[in-house]
N, C-alpha and C positions, 0 to 999 in steps of 0.2 A: 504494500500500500504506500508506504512511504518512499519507494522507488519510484512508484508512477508519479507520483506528487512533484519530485525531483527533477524525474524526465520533463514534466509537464511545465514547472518552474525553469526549468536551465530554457526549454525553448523559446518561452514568455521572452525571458531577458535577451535571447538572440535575437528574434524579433524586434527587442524594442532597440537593440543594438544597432539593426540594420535602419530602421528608421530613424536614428539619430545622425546617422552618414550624411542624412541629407540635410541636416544644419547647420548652421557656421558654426565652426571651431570652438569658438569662444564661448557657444551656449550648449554645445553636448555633451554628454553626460558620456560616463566613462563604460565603454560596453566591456564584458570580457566575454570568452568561450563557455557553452554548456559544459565539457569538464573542469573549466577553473569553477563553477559556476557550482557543480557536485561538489569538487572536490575541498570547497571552501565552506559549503553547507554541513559535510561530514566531518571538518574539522572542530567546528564550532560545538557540535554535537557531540566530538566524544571529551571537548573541553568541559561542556553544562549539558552534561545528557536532558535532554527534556524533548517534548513537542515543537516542531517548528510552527510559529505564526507568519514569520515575513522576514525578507532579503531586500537589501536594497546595497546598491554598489555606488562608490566615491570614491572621488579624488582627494584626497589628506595629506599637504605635506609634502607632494610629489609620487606618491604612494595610491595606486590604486587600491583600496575596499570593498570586501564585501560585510557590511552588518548583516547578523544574523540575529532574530529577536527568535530570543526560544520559551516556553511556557514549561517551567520544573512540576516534576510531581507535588510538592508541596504548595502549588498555586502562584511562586513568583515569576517573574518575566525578568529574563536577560538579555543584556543585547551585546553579542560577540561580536569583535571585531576582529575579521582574518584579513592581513596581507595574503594578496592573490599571488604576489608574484613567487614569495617564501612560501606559502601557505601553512603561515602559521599565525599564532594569535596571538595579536596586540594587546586587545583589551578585554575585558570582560567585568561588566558594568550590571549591576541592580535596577532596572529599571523602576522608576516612582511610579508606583502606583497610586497616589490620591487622585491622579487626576481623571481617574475610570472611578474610585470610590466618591468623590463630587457628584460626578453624572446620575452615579445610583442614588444618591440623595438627592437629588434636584429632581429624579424622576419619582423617587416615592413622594416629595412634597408635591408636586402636581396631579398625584394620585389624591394623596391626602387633602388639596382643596379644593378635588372636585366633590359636586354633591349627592 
C-alpha cells in the first residue's frame, strides 16, 4: 500500500517537475527524480518511523530538499528534512500542533452557538 502511494507521489512530483520547465528560472521550484523522490521518502521514514502525510521539495542554502511530514504512532507530526543529493537527514523537527488544536476549538464553539 505504501509502495503504491510512493509510486503514485514520486510521479505527482515528476509531473509537477516537468511543468515547472516551462517557467522562468527565477520562479521554479526545484524538481528532483521519482527515485531521489522514494528514496528520500524512505529515509525520512526509517529516521521517524510513522505514517506519511506530505512531501514537499526546496531549495535551502544551495541544497536541494525534500520535507517529509510524517504522522508517529503516538499522534505527533514531524517534518524531516532529507538532502536529496547525500540522502541523508538534516533535520528532524516536532511539528506545533496548536494550530490544528485552535481549528478544533473554533469549530466546537461554532457548534456550541449554534441553536
Amino acid at each position: 500500500m505504501v509502495s503504491v502511494f510512493l509510486i503514485a507521489l514520486a510521479l505527482a512530483v515528476v509531473a509537477y517537475g516537468i511543468e515547472a520547465e516551462g517557467r522562468s528560472a527565477k520562479k521554479a521550484k526545484p524538481a528532483i527524480t521519482a527515485d531521489q523522490m522514494i528514496a528520500s521518502v524512505r529515509t525520512a521514514i526509517a529516521a521517524k518511523p510513522g505514517n506519511l502525510l506530505g512531501v514537499e521539495v526546496e531549495k535551502e542554502g544551495g541544497k536541494t530538499l525534500c520535507e517529509v511530514e510524517i504522522l508517529t504512532a503516538d499522534g505527533k507530526t514531524y517534518e524531516v528534512e532529507v538532502d536529496v543529493a547525500s540522502n541523508a537527514v538534516v533535520e528532524v523537527e516536532l511539528e506545533d500542533n496548536d494550530e490544528e488544536d485552535e481549528d478544533d476549538k473554533d469549530a466546537k464553539t461554532d457548534k456550541d452557538d449554534k441553536p
